[in-house]
C-alpha positions in Angstrom: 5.4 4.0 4.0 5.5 1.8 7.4 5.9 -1.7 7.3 4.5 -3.7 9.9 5.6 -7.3 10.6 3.6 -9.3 13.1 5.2 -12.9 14.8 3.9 -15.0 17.4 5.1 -15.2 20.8 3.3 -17.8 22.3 3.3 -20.2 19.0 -0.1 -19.4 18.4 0.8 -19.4 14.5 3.9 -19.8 12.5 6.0 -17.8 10.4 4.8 -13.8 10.1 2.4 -11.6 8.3 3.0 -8.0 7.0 1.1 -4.8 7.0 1.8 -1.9 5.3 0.8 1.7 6.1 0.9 4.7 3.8 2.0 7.9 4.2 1.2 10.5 7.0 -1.6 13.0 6.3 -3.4 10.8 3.4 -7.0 10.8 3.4 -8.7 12.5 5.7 -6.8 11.7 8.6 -3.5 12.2 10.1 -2.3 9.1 11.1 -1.3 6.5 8.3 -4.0 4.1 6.2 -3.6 0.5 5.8 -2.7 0.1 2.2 -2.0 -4.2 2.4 -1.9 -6.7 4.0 0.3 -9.9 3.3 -0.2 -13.2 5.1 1.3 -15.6 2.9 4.0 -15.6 5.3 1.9 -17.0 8.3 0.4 -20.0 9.0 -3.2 -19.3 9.9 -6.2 -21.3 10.6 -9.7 -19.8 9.1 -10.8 -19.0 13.0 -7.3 -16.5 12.8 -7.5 -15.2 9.8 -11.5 -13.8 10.3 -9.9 -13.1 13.8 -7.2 -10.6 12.0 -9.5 -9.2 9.5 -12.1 -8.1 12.7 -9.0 -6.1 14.1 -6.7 -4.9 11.6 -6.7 -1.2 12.5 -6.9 0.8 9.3 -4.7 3.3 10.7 -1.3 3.4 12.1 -2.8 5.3 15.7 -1.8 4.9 19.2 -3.4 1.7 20.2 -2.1 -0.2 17.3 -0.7 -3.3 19.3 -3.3 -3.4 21.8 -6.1 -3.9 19.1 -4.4 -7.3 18.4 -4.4 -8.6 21.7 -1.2 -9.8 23.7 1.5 -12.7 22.9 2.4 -11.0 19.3 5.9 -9.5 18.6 5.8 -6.3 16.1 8.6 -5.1 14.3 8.3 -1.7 12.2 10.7 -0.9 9.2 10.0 1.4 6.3 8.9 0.1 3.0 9.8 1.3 -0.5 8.3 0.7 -3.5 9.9 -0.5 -6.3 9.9 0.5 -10.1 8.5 -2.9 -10.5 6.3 -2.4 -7.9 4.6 0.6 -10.1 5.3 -1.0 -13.8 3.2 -4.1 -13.1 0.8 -2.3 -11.1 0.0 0.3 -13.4 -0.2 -2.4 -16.2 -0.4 -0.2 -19.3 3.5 -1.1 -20.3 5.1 2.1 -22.7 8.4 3.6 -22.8 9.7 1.3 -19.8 13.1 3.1 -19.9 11.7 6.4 -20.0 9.7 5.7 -17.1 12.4 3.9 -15.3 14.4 7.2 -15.3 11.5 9.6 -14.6 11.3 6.6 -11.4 14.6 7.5 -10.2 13.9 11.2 -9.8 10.9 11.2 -7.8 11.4 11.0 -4.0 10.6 8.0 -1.9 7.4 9.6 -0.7 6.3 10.4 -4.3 6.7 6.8 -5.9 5.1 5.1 -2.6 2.1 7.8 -3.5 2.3 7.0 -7.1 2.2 3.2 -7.0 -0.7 4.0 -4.4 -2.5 6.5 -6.6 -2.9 3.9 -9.1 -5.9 2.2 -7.6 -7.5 5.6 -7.7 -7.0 6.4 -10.6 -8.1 3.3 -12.0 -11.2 3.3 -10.3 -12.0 7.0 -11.7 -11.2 4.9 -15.7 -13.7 2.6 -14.5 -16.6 4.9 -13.6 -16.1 7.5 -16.3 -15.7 4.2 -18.8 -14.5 6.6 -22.3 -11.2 7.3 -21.4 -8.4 5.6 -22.0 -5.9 4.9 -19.6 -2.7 7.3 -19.9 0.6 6.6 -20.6 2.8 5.8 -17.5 5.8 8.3 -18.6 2.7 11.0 -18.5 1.5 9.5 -15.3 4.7 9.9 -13.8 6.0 13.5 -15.5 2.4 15.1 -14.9 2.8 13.6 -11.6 -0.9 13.0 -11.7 -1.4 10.8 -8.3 -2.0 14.3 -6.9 -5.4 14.7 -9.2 -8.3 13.7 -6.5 -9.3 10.7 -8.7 -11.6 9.7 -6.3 -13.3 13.2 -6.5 -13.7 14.0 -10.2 
């Protein structure tokens, strides 16, 4: 995952936001998605917050710092997520420990896409409405962020 993190130049607002790009190749598309934004960083009027929701791009493209306009200072860095990140997310808390070490074996691209893959999935709970939601150990050993929730 890419971490964006957008300053002013010209003092037009103070402190920084952050955006936060998934991983290559997601969706239908090559270039990265937007996965969330963070502003509580920034100090922003209304007028520039609606301004930064019109042009967010939703994908990490060529063109990304022109569709802000000029005076802003970018700075990329990767972003990992955190076992935390994925345990409060996911919400349904079993067998922390045995998660925590089925966590530690997974790549950095696989828990970025499994701590993404839980909005999916959650929305495929919602829709079907019987099913309960699994445990995280299975989530993570089945490695079921790969299912196409979204799909089903």
């Amino acid at each position: 995952m890419q971490k964006v993190i957008v300053s002013s130049n010209a003092d037009k607002f103070l402190g920084s936001f952050e955006l936060v790009y998934g991983e290559p190749g997601m969706g239908d598309n090559t270039y990265p998605p937007l996965e969330f934004v963070d502003m509580r960083g920034a100090v922003l009027n209304d007028v520039q917050k609606a301004y930064l929701v019109k042009v967010v791009p939703v994908r990490l493209a060529p063109g990304f710092e022109a569709a802000f306009g000029g005076n802003l200072k970018f700075v990329y860095a990767e972003f990992e997520v955190t076992f935390d990140d994925f345990w409060n997310k996911y919400g349904l808390k079993n067998n922390r420990d045995r998660c925590e070490a089925l966590w530690k074996k997974l790549s950095v691209k696989d828990r970025n896409l499994a701590t993404i893959g839980v909005d999916e999935y959650d929305r495929y709970l919602a829709r079907l409405g019987w099913i309960s939601k699994m445990n995280p150990e299975t989530y993570l050993k089945k490695k079921c962020w790969n299912n196409n929730y979204d799909k089903l």
